[in-house]
C-alpha positions in Angstrom: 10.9 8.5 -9.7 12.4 5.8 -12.0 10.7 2.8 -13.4 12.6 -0.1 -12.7 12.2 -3.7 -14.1 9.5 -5.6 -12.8 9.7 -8.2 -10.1 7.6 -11.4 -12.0 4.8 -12.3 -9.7 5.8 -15.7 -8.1 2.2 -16.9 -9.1 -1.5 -16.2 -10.7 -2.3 -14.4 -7.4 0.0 -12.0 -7.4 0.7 -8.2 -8.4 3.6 -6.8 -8.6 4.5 -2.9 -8.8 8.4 -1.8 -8.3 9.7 2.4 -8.3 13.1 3.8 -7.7 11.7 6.7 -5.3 14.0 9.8 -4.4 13.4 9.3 -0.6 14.9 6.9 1.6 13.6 3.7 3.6 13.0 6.1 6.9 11.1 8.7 5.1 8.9 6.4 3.3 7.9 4.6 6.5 7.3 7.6 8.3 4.8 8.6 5.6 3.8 4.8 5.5 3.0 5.3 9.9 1.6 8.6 9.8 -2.3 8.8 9.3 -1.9 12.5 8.2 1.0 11.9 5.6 -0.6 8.7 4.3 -4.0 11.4 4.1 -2.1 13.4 1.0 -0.9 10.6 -1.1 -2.8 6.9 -0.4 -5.2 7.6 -3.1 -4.6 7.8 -6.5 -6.2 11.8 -7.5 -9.4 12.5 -7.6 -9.9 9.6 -5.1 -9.3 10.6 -1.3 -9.0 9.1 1.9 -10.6 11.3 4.5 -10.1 8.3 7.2 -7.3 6.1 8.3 -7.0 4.6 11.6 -3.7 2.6 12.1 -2.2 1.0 14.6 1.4 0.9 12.8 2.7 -2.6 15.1 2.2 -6.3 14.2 -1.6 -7.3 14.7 -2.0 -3.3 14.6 -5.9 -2.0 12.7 -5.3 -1.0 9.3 -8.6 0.9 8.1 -9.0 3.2 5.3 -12.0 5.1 4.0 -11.8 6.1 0.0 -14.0 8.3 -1.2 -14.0 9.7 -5.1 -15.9 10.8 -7.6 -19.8 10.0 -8.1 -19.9 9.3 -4.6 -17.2 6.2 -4.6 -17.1 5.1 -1.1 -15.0 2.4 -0.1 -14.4 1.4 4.0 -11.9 -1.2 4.3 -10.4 -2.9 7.9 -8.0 -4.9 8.4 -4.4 -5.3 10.3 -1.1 -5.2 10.0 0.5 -8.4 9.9 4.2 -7.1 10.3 5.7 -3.6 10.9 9.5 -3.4 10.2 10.6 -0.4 10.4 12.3 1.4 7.6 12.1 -2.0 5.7 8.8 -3.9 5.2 5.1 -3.6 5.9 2.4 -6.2 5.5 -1.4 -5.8 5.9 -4.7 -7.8 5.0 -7.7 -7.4 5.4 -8.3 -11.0 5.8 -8.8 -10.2 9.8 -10.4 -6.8 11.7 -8.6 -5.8 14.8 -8.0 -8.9 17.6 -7.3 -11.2 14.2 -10.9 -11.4 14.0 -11.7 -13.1 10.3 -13.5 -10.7 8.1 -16.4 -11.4 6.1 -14.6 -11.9 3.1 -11.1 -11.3 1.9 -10.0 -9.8 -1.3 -5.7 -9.3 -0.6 -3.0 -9.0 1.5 0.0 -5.9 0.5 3.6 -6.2 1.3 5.5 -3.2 0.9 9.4 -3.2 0.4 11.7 -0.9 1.1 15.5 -1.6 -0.1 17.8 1.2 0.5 19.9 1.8 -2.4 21.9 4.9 -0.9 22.3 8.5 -2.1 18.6 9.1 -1.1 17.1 6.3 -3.0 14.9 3.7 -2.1 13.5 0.6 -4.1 9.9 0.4 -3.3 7.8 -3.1 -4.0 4.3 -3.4 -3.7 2.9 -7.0 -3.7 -0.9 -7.4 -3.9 -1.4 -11.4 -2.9 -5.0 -12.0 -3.7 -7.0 -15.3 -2.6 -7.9 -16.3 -5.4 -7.1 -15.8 -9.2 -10.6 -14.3 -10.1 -10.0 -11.6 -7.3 -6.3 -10.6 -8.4 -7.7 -10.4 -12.0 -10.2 -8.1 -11.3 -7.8 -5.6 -9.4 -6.0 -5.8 -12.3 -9.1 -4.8 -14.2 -9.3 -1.9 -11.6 -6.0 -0.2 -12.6 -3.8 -1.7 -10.0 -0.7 -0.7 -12.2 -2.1 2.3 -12.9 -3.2 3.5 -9.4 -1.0 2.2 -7.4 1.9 3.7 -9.6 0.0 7.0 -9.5 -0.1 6.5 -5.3 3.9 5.8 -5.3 4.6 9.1 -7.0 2.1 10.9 -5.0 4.3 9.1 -1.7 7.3 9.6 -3.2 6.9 13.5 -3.3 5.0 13.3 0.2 8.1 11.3 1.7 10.6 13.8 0.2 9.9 16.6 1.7 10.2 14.7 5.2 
């Protein structure tokens, strides 16, 4: 994996996390689709996720279970709000399955993928929060940290595919 210069967030809602990964666009969105790939690498380590259910198609569910140490458990639901394949992915949890509105809503994630050839792929992550308090505190979280940690764990999931 190479680091590559950051895309600036287009506003004080935004996170942005951009990797050269040695797979391509097809590989990552298999492992992207595929609850058992996503299983090995969605979670940066020691964290897990024992759970996903996805409907991988526009208005598709999107739910994850994280569990980690000192008995982190985290059950999130949302959708997919568009599924192109080998290119882009975009899910919230702003809305459950059937667009139903959830109780609250912390972000929305678009995922990139840019072919650059030769088996490499430009991957961009963008967290859109709804407010700036929320994408503060996932910066607090690690968000640069873990998801960077996730992408490498994906990239050598993706790879192998």
């Amino acid at each position: 994996m190479t680091v590559t210069a950051e895309i600036k967030p287009a506003n004080n809602r935004e996170l942005v996390l951009t990797r050269v990964l040695n797979a391509t666009p097809a590989q990552l969105f298999k492992a992207w689709t595929t609850p058992e790939l996503m299983k090995q690498w969605f979670a940066p380590k020691p964290y897990e996720t024992p759970v996903i259910e996805i409907e991988p198609r526009d208005g598709g569910k999107f739910r994850t279970v994280m569990t980690g140490p000192d008995g982190f458990h985290m059950d999130s639901t949302g959708i997919f709000l568009k599924v192109e394949k080998d290119r882009r992915i975009i899910t919230t949890d702003a809305f459950g399955p059937d667009f139903k509105p959830s109780e609250r809503a912390f972000f929305s994630a678009e995922i990139l993928l840019d072919d650059l050839g030769n088996g490499q792929t430009r991957y961009t992550a963008i967290a859109r929060h709804w407010t700036v308090e929320d994408c503060e505190a996932h910066e607090k979280m690690g968000f640069h940290e873990g998801w960077g940690q996730v992408a490498t764990q994906l990239e050598a999931v993706a790879s192998t595919l």
